[in-house]
N, C-alpha and C positions, 0 to 999 in steps of 0.2 A: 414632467415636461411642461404643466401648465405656467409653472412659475420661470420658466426659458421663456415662452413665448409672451409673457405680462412683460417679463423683464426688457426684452425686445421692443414692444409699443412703447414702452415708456420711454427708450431710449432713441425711437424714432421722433416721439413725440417734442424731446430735450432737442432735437439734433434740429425739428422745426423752428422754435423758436430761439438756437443762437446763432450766430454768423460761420459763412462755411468757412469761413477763413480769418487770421489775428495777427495779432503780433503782441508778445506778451515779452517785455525786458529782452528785445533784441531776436527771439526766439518766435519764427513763427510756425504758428499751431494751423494745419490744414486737416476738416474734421472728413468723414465718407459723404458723399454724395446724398441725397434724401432718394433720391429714386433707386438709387442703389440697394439701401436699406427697407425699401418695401419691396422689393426683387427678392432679397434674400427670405424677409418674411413671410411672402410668397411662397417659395422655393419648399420653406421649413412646415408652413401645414400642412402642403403637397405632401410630402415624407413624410409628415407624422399618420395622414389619411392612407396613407400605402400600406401602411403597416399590420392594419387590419381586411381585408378585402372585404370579410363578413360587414364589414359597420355600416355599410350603408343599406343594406336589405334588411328587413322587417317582416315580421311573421305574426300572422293575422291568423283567423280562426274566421270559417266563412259558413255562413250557415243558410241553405238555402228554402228554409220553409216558409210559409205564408205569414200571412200576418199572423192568422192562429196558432198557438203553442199548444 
C-alpha cells in the first residue's frame, strides 16, 4: 500500500506543475482538480489508519520505584 500512496504524491505533485487544461492536435486534455486530488489523498490514509484500530496505542512498561534500584 506504501507504493499506492508514493505513487499518488507523485502524481499530485505532476498534476502541480502542468496546466489543468490543453489542447493537444485538436483534442482537449482536461486534467482532475489539485484540490480534488489531496481530498482523495486524504480520504486514502484515513482508510488505510482505520484499518488497524490497535496502531495508534503503545505499550509502555511503568515502573514505580525511586531512584534506588
Amino acid at each position: 500500500m506504501s507504493t499506492d500512496a508514493s505513487d499518488l504524491e507523485k502524481k499530485i505533485l505532476e498534476k502541480a506543475v502542468q496546466p489543468e487544461e490543453y489542447e493537444i492536435d485538436g483534442e482537449k486534455v482536461r486534467s482532475r482538480p489539485i484540490p480534488d486530488m489531496i481530498k482523495l489523498d486524504e480520504h486514502l490514509s484515513k482508510k488505510r489508519a482505520s484499518r488497524n484500530p490497535w496502531a495508534g496505542m503503545k505499550i509502555a512498561r511503568i515502573s514505580t520505584q525511586g531512584p534506588e534500584r
